[in-house]
C-alpha positions in Angstrom: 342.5 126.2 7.4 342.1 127.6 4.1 344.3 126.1 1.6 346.8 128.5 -0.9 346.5 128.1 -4.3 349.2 129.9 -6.8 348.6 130.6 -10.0 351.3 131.6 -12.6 352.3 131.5 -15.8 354.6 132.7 -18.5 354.2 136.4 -20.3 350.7 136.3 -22.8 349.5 133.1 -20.9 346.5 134.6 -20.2 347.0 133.9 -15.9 344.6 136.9 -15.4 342.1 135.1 -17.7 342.0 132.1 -16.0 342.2 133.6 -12.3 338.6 135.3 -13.7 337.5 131.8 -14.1 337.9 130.7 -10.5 336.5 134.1 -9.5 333.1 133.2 -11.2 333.3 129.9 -8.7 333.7 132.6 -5.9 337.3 131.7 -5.3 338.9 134.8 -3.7 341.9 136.2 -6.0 345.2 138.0 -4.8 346.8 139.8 -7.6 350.3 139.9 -6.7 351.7 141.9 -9.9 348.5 144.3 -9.0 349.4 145.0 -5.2 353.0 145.7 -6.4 351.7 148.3 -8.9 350.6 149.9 -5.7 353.7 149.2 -3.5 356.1 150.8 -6.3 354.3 154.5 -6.1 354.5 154.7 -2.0 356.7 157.7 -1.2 359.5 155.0 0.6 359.3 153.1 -2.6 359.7 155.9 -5.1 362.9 157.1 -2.4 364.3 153.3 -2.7 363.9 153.4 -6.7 365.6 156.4 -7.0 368.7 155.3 -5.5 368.5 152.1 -7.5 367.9 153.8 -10.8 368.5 157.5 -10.5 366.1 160.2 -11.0 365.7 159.7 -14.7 362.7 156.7 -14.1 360.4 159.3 -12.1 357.6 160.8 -15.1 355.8 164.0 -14.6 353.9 163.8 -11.4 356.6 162.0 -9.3 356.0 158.6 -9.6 357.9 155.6 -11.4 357.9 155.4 -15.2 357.0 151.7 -15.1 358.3 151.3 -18.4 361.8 153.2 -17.8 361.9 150.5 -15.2 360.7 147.4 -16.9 362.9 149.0 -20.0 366.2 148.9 -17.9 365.1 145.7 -15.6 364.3 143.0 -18.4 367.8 144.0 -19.2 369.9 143.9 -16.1 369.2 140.6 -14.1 371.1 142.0 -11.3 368.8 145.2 -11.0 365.7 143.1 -11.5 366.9 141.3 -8.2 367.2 144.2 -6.4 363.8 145.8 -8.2 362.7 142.4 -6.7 363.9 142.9 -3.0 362.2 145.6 -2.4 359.0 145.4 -4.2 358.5 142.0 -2.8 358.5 142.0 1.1 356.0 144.6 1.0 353.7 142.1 -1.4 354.0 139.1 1.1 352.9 140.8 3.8 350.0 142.3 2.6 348.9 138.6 1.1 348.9 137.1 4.5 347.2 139.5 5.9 344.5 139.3 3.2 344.4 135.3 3.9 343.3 135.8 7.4 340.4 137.3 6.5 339.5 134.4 3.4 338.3 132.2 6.7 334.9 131.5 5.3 336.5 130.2 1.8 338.1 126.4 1.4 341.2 128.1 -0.8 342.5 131.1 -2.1 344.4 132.3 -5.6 347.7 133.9 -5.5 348.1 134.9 -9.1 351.7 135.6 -9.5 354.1 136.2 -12.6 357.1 135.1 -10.9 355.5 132.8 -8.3 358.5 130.6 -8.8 360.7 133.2 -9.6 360.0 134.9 -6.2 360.6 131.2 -4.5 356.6 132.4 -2.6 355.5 128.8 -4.5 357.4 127.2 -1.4 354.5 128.7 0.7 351.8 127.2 -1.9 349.4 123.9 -0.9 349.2 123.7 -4.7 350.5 125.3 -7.8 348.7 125.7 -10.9 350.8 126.9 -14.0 349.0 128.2 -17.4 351.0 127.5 -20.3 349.9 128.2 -23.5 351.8 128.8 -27.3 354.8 131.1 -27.5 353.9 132.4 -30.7 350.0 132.4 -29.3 351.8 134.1 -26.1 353.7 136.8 -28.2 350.9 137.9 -30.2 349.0 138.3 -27.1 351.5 140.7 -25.6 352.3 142.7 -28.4 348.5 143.2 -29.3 347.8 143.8 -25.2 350.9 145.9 -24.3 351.8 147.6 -27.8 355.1 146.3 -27.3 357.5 145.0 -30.4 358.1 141.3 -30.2 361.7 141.8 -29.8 360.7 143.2 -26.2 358.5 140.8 -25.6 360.8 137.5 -25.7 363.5 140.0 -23.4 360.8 139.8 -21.0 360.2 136.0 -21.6 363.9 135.8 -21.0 363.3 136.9 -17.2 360.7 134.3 -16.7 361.5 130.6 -15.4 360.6 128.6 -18.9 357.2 126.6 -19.0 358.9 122.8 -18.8 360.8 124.4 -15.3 357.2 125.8 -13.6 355.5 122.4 -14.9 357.8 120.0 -13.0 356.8 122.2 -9.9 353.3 121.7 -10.4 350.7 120.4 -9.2 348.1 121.6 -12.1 348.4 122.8 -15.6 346.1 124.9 -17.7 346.8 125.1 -21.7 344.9 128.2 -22.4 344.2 128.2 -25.8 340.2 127.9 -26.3 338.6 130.0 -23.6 335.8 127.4 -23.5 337.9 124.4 -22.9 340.3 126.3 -20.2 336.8 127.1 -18.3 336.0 123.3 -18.0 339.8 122.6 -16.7 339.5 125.2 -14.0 335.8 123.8 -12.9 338.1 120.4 -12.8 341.1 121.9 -10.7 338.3 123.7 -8.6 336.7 120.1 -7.8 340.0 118.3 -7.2 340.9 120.9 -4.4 337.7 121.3 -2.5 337.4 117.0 -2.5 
């Protein structure tokens, strides 16, 4: 049976960074925020998002502004909730079916934002959170997304704070040196496949 492995971590943690690393170790990779991307411009999505949100979040070409949304969402728990609800569903059932066909691989990634957020840790062997920083966190977002750092700790507002995800762990990854967060993958990687 091949074991589920999430992988999350705050805003700027560098998650996508690390979940490179266990690609180079052929581990197979979900990207959750990725396949949501894809989920949020399918015609019964873009119907769904305008009833939550109004026409106003559609941009030329009539798909979602992603940053109308995230603009209104990382200020509005309630509608990130419901953003949630219907984004989400459609996610989880395209991970499982993508597990069943991982059947030649010992475990798999699910690289998540809001793995805990979401509550799809419950459904996680093992949980590996990426912490790193907050000021080495915001720098990274700001320079990555060409965001002001004022909408950057909004966003860090939505997300479960590092100490919470760490208790629910079962690995941690400070991401600081890329070097030294190699050689703690390559250690997770060997801990899971014993």
């Amino acid at each position: 049976m091949t074991k589920i492995v999430g992988l999350t971590g705050g805003i700027g943690s560098g998650k996508s960074t690390i979940a490179k690393f266990f690609e180079a170790l052929d581990v197979p990779v979900y990207y959750a925020d990725e396949e949501a991307k894809k989920i949020l411009n399918l015609p019964e999505t873009v119907t769904k998002l305008v009833d939550l949100f109004g026409e106003a979040i559609i941009a030329r070409g009539g798909l979602p502004d992603r940053a109308k949304i995230a603009e209104v969402v990382f200020n509005d728990k309630v509608k990130l909730e419901m953003l949630n609800k219907i984004i989400h569903p459609g996610v989880a059932q395209h991970f499982d079916d993508w597990v069943k066909q991982q059947t030649k691989h010992p475990y798999v990634i699910k690289e998540a934002a809001i793995l805990f957020e979401s509550g799809s840790y419950k459904n996680c062997d093992f949980v590996i959170t990426v912490t790193a920083p907050i000021e080495t966190r915001i720098e990274r977002v700001i320079t990555r997304d060409n965001v002001s750092r004022q909408q950057v700790l909004q966003r860090m507002e939505n997300q479960w704070h590092d100490d919470k995800k760490i208790s629910l762990s079962d690995f941690i990854i400070t991401n600081i040196s890329l070097e030294d967060s190699k050689k703690q993958v390559v250690r997770i990687n060997d801990k899971i496949i014993m």
